[in-house]
C-alpha positions as CSV (number, residue, x, y, z in Angstrom):
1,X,97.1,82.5,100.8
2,X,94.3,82.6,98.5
3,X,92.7,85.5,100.5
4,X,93.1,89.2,101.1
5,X,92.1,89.9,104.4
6,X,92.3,93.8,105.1
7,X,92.1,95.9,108.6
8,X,89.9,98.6,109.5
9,X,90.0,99.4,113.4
10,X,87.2,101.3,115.1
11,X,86.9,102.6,118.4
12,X,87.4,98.8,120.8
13,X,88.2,96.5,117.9
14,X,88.8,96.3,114.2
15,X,86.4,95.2,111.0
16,X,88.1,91.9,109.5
17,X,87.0,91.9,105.2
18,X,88.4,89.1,103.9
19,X,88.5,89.1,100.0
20,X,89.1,86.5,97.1
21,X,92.4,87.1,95.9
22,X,91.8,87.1,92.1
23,X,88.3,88.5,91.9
24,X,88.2,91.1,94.8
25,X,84.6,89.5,95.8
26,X,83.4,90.0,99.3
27,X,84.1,86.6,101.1
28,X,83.3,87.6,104.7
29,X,83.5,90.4,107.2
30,X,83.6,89.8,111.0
31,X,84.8,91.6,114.0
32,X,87.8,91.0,116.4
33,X,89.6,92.9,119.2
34,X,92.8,93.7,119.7
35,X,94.4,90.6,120.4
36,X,92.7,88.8,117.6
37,X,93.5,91.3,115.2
38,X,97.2,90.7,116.2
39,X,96.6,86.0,116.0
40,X,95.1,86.9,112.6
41,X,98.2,89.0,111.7
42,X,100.7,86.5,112.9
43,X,98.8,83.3,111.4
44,X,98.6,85.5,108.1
45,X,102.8,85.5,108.5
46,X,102.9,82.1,108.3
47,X,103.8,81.0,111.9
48,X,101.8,78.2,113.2
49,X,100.1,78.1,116.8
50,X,103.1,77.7,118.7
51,X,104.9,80.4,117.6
52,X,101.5,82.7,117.6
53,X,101.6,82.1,121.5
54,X,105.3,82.7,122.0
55,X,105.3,86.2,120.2
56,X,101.5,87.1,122.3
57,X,103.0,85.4,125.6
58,X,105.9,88.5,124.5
59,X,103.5,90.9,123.0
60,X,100.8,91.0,125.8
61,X,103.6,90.0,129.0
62,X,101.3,86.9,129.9
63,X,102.5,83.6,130.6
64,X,102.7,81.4,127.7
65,X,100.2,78.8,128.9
66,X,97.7,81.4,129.2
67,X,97.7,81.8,125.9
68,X,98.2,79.0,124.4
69,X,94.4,77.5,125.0
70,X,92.9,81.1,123.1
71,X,95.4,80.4,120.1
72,X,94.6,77.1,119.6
73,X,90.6,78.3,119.9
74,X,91.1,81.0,117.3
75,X,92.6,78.5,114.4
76,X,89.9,76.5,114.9
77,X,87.7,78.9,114.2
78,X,89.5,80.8,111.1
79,X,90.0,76.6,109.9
80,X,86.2,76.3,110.2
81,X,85.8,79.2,107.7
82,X,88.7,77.8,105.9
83,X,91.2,80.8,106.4
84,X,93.6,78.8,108.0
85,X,94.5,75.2,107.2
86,X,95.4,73.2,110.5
């Protein structure tokens, strides 16, 4: 990954900095809750939307096709601001 992404939480979510790997340089800071803090961690592990759902279907007790739809939403959005590649 060419990115450092780092984790703050606050009170009902968590401050997302993501940072260039070799310079340190701010690349962009956004919010997420608790249940995109834990996509972002699992996409950061390598595992592709599939296996993102299976572990939140696990994580959060919800049936897998309810999840499945937000997971797929998410990596667009982290592949429009090219921190995922799908």
């Amino acid at each position: 990954m060419k990115y450092r992404i780092e984790t703050a939480p606050l009170i009902d979510y968590y401050v997302i900095v993501v940072k260039n790997m070799e310079t340190g340089e701010l690349i962009e800071a956004f919010t997420l809750n608790e249940s995109g803090k834990d996509m972002l961690s699992l996409f950061c592990q390598g595992m592709d939307a599939n296996a993102v759902a299976e572990q939140l279907s696990e994580m959060y007790d919800v049936p897998i096709e309810q999840v499945s739809k937000d997971v797929v939403e998410f990596a667009k959005r982290l592949n429009k601001k090219s921190l995922l590649e799908i």
